[in-house]
C-alpha positions as a Markdown table, in Angstrom:
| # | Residue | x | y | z |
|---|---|---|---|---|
| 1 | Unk | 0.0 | 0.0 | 0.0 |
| 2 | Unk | 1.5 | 3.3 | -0.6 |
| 3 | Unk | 1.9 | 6.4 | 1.6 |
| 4 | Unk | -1.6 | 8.3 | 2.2 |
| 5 | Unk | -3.4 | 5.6 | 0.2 |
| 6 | Unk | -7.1 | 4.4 | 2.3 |
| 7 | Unk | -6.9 | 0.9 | 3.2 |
| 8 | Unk | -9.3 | -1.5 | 0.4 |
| 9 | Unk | -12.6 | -2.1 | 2.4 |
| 10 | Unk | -13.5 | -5.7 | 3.5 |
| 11 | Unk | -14.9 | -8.2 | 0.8 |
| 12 | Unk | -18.7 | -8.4 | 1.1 |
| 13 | Unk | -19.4 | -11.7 | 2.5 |
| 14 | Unk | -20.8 | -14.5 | -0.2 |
| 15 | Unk | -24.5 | -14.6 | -0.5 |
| 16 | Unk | -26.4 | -17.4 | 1.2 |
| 17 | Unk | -26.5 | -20.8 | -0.1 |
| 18 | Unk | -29.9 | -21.3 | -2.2 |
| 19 | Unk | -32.9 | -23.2 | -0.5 |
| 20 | Unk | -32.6 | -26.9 | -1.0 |
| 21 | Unk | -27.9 | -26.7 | -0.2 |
| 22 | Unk | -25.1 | -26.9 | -2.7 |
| 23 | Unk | -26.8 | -28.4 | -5.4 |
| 24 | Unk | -29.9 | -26.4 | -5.5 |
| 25 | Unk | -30.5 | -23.9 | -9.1 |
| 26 | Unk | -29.9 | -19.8 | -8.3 |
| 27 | Unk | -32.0 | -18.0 | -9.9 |
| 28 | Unk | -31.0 | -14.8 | -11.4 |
| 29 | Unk | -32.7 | -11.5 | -12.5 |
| 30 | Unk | -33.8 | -11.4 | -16.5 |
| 31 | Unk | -31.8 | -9.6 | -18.5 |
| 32 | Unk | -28.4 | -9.8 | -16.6 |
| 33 | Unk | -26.0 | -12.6 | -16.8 |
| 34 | Unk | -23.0 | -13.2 | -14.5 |
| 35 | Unk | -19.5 | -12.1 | -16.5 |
| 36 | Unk | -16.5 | -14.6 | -16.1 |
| 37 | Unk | -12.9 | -13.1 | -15.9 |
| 38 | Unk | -10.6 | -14.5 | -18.6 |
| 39 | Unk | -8.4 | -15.6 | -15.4 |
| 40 | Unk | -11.1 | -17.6 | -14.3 |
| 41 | Unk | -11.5 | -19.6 | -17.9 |
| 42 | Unk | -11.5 | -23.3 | -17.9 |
| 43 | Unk | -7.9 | -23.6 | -19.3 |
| 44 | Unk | -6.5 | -20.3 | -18.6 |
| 45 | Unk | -4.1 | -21.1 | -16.2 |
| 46 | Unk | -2.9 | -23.9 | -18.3 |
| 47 | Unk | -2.4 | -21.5 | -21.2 |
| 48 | Unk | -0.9 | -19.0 | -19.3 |
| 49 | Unk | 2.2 | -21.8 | -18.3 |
| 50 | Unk | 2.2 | -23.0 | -22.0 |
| 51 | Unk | 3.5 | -19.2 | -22.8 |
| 52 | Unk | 5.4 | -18.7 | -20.4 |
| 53 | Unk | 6.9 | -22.1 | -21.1 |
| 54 | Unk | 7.6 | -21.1 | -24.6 |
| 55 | Unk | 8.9 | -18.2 | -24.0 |
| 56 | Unk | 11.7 | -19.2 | -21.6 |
| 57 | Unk | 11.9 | -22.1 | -24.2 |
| 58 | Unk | 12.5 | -19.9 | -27.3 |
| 59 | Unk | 15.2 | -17.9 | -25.2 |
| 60 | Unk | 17.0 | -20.5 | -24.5 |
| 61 | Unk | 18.1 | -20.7 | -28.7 |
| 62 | Unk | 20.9 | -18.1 | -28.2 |
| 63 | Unk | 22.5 | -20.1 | -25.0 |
| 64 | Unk | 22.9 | -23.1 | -26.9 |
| 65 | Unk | 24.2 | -21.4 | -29.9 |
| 66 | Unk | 26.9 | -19.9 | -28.0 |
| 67 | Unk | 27.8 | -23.0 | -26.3 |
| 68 | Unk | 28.1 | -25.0 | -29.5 |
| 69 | Unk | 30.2 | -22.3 | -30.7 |
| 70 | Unk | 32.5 | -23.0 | -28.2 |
| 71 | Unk | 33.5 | -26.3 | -29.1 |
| 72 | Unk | 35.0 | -24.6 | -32.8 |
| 73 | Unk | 31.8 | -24.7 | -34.9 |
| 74 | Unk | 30.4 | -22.1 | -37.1 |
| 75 | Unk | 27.6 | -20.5 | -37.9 |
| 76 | Unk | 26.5 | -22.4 | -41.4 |
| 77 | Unk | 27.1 | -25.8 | -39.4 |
| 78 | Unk | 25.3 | -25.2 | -36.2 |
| 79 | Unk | 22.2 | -24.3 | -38.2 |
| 80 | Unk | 22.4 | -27.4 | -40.5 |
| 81 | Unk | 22.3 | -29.7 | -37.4 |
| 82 | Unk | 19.4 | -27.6 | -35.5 |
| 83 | Unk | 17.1 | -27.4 | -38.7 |
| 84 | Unk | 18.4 | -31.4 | -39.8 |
| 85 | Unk | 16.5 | -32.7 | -36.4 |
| 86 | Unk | 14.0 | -30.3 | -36.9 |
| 87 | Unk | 12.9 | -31.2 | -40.3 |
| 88 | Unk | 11.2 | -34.8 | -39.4 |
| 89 | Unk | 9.2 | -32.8 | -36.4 |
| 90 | Unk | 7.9 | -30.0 | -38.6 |
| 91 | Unk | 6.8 | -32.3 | -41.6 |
| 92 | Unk | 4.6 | -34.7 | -39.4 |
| 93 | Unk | 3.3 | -31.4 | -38.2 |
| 94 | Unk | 2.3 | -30.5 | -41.9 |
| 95 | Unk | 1.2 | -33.4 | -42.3 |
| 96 | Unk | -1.0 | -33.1 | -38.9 |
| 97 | Unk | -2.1 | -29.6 | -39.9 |
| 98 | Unk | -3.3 | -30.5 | -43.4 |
| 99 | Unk | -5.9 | -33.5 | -42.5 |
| 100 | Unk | -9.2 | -32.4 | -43.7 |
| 101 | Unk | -8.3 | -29.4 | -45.2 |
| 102 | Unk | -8.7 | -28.9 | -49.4 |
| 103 | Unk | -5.4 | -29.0 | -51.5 |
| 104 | Unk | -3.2 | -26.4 | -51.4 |
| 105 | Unk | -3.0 | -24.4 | -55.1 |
| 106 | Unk | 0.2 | -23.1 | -57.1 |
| 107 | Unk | -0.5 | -19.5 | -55.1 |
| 108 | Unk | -0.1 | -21.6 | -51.7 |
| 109 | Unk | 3.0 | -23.1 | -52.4 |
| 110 | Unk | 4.6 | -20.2 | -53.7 |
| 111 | Unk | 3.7 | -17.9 | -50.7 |
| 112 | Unk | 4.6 | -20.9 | -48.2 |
| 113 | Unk | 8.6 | -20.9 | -50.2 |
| 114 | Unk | 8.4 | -17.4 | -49.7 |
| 115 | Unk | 7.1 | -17.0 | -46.1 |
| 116 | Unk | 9.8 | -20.2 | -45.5 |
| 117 | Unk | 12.5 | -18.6 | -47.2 |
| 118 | Unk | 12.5 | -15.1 | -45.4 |
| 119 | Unk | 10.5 | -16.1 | -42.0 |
| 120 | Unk | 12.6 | -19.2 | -41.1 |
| 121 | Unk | 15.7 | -19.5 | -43.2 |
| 122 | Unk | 17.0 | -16.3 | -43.5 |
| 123 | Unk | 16.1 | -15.1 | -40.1 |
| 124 | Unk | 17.7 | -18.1 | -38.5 |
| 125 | Unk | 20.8 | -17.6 | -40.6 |
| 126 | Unk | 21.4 | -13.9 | -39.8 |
| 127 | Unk | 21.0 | -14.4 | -36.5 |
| 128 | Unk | 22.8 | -17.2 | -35.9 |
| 129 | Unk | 26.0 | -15.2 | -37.7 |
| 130 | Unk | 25.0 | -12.5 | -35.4 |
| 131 | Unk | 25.7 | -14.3 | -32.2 |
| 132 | Unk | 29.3 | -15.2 | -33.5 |
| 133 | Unk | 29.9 | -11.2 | -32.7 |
| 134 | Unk | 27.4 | -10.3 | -29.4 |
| 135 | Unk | 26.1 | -11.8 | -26.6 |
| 136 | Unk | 22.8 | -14.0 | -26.0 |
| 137 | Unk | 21.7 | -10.8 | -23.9 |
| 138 | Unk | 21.6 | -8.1 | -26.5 |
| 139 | Unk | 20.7 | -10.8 | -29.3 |
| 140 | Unk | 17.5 | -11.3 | -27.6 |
| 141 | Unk | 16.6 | -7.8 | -27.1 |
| 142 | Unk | 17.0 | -6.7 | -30.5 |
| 143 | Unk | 14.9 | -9.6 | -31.5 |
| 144 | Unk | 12.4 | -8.2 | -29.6 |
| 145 | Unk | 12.0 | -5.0 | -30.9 |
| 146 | Unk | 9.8 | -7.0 | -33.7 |
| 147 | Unk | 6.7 | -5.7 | -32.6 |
| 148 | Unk | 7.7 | -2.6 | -34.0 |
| 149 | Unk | 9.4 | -3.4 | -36.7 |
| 150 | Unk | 5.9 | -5.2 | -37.5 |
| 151 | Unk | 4.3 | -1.6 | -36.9 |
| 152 | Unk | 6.6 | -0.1 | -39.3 |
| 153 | Unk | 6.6 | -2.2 | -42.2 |
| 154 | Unk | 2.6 | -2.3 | -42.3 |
| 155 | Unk | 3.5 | 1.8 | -42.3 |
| 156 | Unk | 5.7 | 1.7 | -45.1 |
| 157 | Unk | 4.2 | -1.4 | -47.3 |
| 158 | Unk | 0.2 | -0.6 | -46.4 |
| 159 | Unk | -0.1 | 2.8 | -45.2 |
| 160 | Unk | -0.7 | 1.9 | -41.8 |
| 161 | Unk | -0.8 | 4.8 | -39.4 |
| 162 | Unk | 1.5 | 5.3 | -36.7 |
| 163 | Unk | 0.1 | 7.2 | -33.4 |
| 164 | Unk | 2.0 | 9.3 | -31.5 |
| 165 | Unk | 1.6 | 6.9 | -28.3 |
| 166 | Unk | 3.1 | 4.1 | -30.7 |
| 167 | Unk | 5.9 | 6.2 | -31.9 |
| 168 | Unk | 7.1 | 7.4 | -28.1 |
| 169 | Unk | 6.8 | 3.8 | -26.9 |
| 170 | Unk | 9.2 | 2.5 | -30.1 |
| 171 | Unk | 11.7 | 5.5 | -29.0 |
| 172 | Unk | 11.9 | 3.8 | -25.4 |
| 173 | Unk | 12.5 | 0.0 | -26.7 |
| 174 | Unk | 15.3 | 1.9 | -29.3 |
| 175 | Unk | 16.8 | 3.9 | -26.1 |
| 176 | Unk | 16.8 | 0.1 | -24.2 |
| 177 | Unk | 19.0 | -1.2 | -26.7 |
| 178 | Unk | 20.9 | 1.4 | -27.3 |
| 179 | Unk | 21.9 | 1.3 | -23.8 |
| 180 | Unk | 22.6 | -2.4 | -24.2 |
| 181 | Unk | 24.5 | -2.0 | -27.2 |
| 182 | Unk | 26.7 | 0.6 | -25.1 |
| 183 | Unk | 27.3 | -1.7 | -22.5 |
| 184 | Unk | 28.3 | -4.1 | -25.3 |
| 185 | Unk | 30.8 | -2.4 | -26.6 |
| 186 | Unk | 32.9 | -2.7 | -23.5 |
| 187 | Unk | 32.1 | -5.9 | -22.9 |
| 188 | Unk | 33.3 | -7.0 | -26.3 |
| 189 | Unk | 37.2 | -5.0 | -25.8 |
| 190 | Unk | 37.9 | -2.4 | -28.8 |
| 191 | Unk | 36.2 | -4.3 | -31.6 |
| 192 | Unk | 33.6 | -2.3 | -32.4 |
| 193 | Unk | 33.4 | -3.7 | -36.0 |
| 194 | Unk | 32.4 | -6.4 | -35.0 |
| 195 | Unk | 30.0 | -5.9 | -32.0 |
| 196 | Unk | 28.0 | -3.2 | -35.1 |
| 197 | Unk | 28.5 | -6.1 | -38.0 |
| 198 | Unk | 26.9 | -8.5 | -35.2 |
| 199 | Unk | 23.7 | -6.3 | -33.9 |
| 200 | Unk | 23.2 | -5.4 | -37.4 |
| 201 | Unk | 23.1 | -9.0 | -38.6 |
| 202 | Unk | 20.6 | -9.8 | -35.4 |
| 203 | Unk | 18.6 | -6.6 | -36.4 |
| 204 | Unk | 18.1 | -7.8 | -40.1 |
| 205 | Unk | 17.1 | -11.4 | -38.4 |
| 206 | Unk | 14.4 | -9.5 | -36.8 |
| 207 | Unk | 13.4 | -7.5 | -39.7 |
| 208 | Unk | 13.0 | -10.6 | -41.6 |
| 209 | Unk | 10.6 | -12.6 | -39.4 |
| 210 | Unk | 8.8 | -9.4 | -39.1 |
| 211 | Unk | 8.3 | -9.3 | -42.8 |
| 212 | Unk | 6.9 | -13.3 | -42.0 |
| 213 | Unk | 4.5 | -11.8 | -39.9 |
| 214 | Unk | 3.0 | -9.3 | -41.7 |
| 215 | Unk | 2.4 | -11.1 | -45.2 |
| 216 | Unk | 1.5 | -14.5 | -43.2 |
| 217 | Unk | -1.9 | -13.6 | -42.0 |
| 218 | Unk | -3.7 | -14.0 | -45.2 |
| 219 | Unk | -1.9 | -17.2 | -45.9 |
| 220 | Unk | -2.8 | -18.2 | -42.6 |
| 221 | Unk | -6.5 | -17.8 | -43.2 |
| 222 | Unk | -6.5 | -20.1 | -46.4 |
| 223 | Unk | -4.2 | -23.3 | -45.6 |
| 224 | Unk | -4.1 | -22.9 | -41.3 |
| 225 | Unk | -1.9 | -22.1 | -39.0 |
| 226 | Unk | -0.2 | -25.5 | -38.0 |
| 227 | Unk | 0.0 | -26.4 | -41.4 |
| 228 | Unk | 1.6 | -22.9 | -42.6 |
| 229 | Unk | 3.9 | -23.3 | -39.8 |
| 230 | Unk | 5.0 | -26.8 | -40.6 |
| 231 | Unk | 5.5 | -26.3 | -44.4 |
| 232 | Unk | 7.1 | -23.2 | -43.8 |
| 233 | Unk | 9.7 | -24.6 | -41.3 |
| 234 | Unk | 10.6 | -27.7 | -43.8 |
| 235 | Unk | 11.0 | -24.8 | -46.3 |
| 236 | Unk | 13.7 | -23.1 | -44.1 |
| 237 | Unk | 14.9 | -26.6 | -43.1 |
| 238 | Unk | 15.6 | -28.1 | -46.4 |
| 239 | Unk | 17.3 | -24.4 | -47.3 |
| 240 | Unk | 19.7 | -24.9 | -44.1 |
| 241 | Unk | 20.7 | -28.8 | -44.9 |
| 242 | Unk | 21.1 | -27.5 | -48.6 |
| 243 | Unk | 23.3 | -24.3 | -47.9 |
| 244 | Unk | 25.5 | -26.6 | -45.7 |
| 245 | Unk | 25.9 | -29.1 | -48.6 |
| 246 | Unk | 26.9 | -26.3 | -51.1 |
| 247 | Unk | 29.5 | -24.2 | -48.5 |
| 248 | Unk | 30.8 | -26.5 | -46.9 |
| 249 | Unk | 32.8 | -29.5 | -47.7 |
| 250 | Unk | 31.5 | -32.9 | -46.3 |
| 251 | Unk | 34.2 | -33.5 | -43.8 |
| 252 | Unk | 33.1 | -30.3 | -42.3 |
| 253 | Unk | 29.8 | -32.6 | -40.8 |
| 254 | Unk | 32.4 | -34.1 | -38.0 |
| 255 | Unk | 32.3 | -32.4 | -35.3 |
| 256 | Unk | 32.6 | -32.9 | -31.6 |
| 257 | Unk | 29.8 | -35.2 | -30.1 |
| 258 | Unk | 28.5 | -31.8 | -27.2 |
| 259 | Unk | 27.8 | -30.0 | -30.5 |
| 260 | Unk | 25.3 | -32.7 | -31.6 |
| 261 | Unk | 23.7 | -33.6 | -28.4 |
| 262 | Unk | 23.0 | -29.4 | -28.2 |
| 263 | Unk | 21.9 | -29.3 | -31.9 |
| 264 | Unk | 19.2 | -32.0 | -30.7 |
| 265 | Unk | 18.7 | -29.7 | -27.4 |
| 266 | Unk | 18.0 | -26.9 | -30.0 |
| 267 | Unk | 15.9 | -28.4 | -32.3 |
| 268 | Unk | 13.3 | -30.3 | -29.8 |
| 269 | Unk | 13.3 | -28.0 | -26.4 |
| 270 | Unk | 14.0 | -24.8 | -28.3 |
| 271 | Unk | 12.2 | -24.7 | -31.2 |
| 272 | Unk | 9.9 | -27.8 | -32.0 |
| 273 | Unk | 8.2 | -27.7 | -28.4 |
| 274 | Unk | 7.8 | -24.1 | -28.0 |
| 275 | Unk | 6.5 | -23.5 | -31.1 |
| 276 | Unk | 3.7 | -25.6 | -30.2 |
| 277 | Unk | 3.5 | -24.2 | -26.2 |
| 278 | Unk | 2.5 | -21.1 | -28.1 |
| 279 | Unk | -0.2 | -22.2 | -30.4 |
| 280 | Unk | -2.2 | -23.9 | -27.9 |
| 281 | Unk | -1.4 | -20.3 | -25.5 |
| 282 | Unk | -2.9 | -19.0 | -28.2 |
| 283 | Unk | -5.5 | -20.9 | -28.2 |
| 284 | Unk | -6.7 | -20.6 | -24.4 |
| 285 | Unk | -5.4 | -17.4 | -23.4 |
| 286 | Unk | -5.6 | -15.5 | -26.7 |
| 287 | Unk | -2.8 | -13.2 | -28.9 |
| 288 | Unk | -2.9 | -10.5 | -26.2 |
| 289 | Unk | -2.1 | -12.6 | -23.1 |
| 290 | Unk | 0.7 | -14.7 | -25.2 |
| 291 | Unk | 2.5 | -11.8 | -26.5 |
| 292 | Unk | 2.6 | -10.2 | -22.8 |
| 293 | Unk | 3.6 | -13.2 | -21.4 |
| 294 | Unk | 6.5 | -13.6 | -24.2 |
| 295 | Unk | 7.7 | -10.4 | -22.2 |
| 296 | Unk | 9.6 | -12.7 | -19.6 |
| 297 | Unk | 11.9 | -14.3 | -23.2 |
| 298 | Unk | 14.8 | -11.2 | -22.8 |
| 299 | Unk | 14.8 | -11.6 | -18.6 |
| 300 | Unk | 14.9 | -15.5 | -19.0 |
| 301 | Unk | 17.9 | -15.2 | -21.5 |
| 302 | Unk | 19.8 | -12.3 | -19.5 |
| 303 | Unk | 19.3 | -14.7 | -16.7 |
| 304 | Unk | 20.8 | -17.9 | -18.5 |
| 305 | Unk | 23.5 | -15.7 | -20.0 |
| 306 | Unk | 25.1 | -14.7 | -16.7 |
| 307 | Unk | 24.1 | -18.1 | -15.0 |
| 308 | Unk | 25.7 | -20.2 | -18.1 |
| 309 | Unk | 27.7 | -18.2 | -20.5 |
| 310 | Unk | 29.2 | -16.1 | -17.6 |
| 311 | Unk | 28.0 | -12.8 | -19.2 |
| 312 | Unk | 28.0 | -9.8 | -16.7 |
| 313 | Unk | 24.9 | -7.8 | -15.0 |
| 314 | Unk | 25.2 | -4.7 | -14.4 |
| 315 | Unk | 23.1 | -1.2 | -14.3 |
| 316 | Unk | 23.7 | -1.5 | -18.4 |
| 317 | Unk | 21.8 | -4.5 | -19.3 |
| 318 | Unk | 19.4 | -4.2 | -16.5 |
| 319 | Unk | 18.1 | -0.4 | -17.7 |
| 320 | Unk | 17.9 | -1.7 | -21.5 |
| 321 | Unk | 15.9 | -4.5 | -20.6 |
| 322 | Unk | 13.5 | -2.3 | -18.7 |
| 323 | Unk | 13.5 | -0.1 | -21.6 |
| 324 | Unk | 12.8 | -2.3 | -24.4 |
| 325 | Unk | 10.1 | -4.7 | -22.2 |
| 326 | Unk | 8.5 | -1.3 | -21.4 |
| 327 | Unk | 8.4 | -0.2 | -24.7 |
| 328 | Unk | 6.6 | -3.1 | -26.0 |
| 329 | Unk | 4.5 | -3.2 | -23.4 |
| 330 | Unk | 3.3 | 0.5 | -24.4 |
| 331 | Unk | 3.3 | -0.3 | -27.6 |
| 332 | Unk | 0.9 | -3.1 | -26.9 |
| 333 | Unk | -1.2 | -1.0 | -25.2 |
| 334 | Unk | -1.6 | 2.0 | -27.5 |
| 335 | Unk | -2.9 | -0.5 | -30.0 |
């Protein structure tokens, strides 16, 4: 309770049990009906841990990248093995997604290469190269700043207006990581190439998926969401196993046994399973509720990054994380 502020009153007491006990019917007035809150939904709880689980889950990508990477592996090989023990997951659920529904036309496929190609390939691949020059920590909060870059493309491609309210709240996420970004610059020593070549990488990863996001919705609407998401991903999987075969020679697939034991890590607890944790958040808690718990992803990767990774915590990472996570927040809210 804060200074000066009146003490709540007492709860009224429950009414009285109906004639007849527990089981008996209540009658109620015509013409008024008794409003459940969403918290007390059959299944809202249950949603709320699935997106909070697949949060945490889908933060956990960046640890594991870094750790692989520390056993001499690069970018282009890390990514073949997370999307080669993907690929049989994400087919069976295109496979699951399609039952019942009518055959996909020429228009279909051609959006699902594309939304595969940009959404999942080449937003996996930048930001996997990205990591190789910043930490987990600042990885994750540029990819957050997607909601905005969702706001801006639907600006610049549609028209879209942008409020006021929505531009002030995208200046505070910007401010968060460009107090990050500060702070990584003297965490990563006097390369600054680098550290800018790295957050611009991760930046273009976001601004890819965000392009996923905003032309996905009408695909979305005429082949399904499970099934869009498992095409999609094979797309991007395929494209990964295929970009490995043509870079890299074939002797290049040896490589120490941690490295495959984390690709498997990767591919089931970090992207399979979360990506289905959210759909069914979505589907008992609704797009609202997911996104806002999403909101714990930068804090839960922060957290693993100092806990596994040794990365530091200091007044720099803590005030861009409060930044951006406020900024989306507002940003959220304005809409």
């Amino acid at each position: 309770m804060q200074p000066g502020e009146r003490p709540a009153p007492p709860p009224p007491l429950p009414p009285p049990l109906p004639p007849g006990g527990v089981g008996a019917r209540t009658r109620f007035p015509r013409g008024r009906s008794l409003k459940v809150p969403a918290s007390a939904r059959p299944g809202f709880g249950t949603g709320l841990a699935l997106a909070a689980f697949g949060a945490v889950a889908f933060s956990g990508k960046a640890i594991i990248v870094k750790l692989a990477y520390r056993h001499g592996v690069d970018a282009v090989t890390v990514l073949m093995y997370r999307m080669l023990f993907a690929l049989p997951m994400f087919a069976l659920l295109a496979w699951w997604g399609g039952r019942g529904r009518p055959s996909m036309k020429r228009d279909d496929w051609l959006a699902v290469l594309g939304l595969g190609f940009c959404g999942y390939y080449l937003a996996s691949f930048l930001d996997f190269i990205g990591l190789q020059y910043v930490s987990a920590s600042l990885e994750r909060l540029v990819l957050y700043l997607n909601p905005t870059l969702v706001l801006l493309l639907g600006w610049a491609l549609f028209g879209r207006t942008v409020r006021p309210r929505q531009m002030a709240a995208m200046a505070v996420s910007y401010a968060g990581i460009a107090l990050a970004f500060g702070h990584e610059l003297r965490f990563e020593g006097a390369d600054v190439k680098a550290s800018l070549k790295g957050a611009a990488l991760v930046f273009a990863s976001a601004l890819s998926y965000a392009v996923y996001l905003v032309y996905s919705g009408q695909v979305v609407a005429r082949i399904g969401s499970l099934r869009l998401t498992g095409l999609a991903t094979s797309v991007a999987c395929v494209l990964c196993i295929g970009q490995f075969a043509i870079l890299r020679p074939l002797d290049a697939a040896v490589v120490p046994e941690p490295v495959l034991w984390l690709s498997v890590l990767n591919a089931v607890a970090c992207t399979f399973v979360p990506v289905l944790a959210v759909m069914l958040a979505l589907e008992r808690v609704g797009a609202a509720v997911t996104a806002q718990t999403g909101m714990i992803g930068p804090l839960a990767t922060v957290a693993m990054g100092v806990a596994l990774l040794g990365e530091p915590l200091n007044a720099w990472i803590v005030g861009g994380t409060a930044l951006v996570l406020a900024g989306v927040w507002l940003l959220a809210r304005s809409r």
